[in-house]
N, C-alpha and C positions, 0 to 999 in steps of 0.2 A: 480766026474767030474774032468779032467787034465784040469790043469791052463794052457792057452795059452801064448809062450813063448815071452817074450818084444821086443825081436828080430824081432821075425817073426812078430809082430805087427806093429814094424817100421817100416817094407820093405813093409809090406801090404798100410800104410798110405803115402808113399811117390810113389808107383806105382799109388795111388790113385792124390798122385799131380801132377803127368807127365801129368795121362788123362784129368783130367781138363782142366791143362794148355795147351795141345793139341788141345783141343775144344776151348778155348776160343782164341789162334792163329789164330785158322781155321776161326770162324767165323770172325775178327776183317780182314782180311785178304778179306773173302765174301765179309764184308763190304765196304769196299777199294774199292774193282771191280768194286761194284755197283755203289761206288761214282763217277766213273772217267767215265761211259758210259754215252755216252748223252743225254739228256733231249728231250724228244719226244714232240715239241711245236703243239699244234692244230691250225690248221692255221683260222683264225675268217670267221664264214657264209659272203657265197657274198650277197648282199641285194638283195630280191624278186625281185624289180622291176629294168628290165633292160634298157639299150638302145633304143630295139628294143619295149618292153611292152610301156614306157612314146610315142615315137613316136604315136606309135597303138592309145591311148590311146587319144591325139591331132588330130589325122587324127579323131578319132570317133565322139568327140565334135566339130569338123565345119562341121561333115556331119548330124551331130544332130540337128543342128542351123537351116542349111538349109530346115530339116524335121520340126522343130517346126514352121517353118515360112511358111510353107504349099508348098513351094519349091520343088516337088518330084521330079520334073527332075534330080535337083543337087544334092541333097540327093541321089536318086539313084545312080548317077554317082562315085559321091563321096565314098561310100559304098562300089559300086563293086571296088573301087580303091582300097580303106584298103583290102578288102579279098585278092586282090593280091597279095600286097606288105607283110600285114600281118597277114598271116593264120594260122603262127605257135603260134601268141598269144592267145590262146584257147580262154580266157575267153572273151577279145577285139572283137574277132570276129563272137563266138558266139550270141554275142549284135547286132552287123550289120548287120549279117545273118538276124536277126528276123528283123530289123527296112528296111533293102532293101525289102525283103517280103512286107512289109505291103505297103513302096512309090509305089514298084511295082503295088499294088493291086489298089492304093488310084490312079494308073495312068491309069488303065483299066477304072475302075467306071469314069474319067474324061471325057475320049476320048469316052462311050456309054450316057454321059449325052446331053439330049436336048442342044440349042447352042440360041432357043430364047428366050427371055423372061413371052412366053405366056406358053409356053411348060413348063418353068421350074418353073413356078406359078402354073400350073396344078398339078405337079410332087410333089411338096411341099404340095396341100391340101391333094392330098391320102396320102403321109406319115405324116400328122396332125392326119387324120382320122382314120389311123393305130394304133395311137398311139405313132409313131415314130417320136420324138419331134427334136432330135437334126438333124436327115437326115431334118426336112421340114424346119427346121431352115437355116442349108444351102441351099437349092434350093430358099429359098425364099431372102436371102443376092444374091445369084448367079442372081438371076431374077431382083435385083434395082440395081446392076451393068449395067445392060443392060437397064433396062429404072426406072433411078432415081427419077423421078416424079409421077409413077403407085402409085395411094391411096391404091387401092384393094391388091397391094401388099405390101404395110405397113402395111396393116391393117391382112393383113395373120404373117406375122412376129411379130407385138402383138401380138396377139394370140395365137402365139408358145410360145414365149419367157414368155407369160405368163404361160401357163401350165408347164415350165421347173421354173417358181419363180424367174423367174429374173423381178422383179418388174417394178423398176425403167427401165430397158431398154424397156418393155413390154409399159408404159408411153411415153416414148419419142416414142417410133414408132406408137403409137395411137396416140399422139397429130398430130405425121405428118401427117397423114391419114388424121385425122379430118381437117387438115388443107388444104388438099390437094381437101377433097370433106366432107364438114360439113355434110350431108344428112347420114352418113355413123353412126352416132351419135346415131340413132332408133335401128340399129342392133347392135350396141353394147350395150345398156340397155339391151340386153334382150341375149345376146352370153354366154353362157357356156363355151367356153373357157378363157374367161374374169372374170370367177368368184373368181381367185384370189386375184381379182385387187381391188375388191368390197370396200374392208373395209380402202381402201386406202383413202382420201380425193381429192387426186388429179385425181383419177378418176370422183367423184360424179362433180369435178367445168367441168373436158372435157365434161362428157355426156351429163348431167343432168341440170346443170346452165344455164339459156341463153346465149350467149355470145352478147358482146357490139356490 
């Protein structure tokens, strides 16, 4: 084997430190560039909720008010007002859409219900006798608006109110009854509607007790 010559070793290992040194110029140099270009800053999320959504959002809940407070005229009004103003809040309007629908609806059923009191006493036993406790609950509130002193119509609203469990108000509308016409006292011992009331005490002293 020929010994390779020290010479040629030397040039071999100093070509060798040019390219390094070349490379590591280069990159330090890279580096430099990178350093000096500018920082690409993210600019932070705008918040969900805008201007126009919080408005939306206020017009809904006073025409919600109006709707909880049995209100449909205003409610309705109020509604179609939001959709006009704000229909590009999907979600906002999506809500009023259904709750205008329904004031809508709740102002047909108004405007085809009976307007006397005898009518809407009658109206109230077929929806008892249907089954349909909360429709006969209101015809029969709608009916002592119009004549506040009718026993037979207190005595129809116990009798709902008690097949829906509401005890104590089913109570207070039977005492009025009884008070309104005592005799009324025989059919309720013995009313199946009433049989909620049964185990109550304050039922057994209206019925049952003589009174003074």
């Amino acid at each position: 084997m020929t010994a390779r010559s020290p010479l040629k070793s030397k040039a071999s290992v100093n070509r060798l430190k040019k390219t390094v040194g070349a490379g590591v110029k280069k990159t330090q140099k890279l580096a430099a560039v990178r350093a000096q270009r500018p920082t690409t800053v993210t600019a932070p999320l705008r918040p969900q909720s805008t201007v126009d959504e919080a408005a939306a959002l206020m017009a809904f809940e006073r025409a919600h008010r109006e709707f909880t407070h049995g209100r449909f005229g205003e409610a309705r009004n109020q509604f179609r007002a939001l959709l006009d103003k704000y229909s590009q809040v999907s979600e906002v309007a999506a809500r009023a859409r259904t709750y205008l629908a329904i004031a809508e609806a709740r102002l047909r059923t108004e405007n085809m219900l009976p307007r006397d009191a005898d009518s809407l006493y009658d109206r109230g036993v077929i929806e008892l006798n249907r089954g349909e406790y909360v429709a006969a609950q209101e015809m029969f509130e709608r009916a002592l608006k119009r004549e506040p002193e009718a026993a037979h119509i207190h005595y129809g609203l116990a009798a709902t109110r008690a097949r829906l469990g509401s005890v104590d108000l089913a109570l207070q509308s039977l005492q009025r009854a009884l008070d309104l016409q005592p005799n009324l006292r025989v059919r309720a011992q013995h009313d199946q509607d009433l049989t909620s009331l049964r185990n109550d005490p304050d039922f057994d002293k209206l019925v049952f007790q003589p009174r003074p």
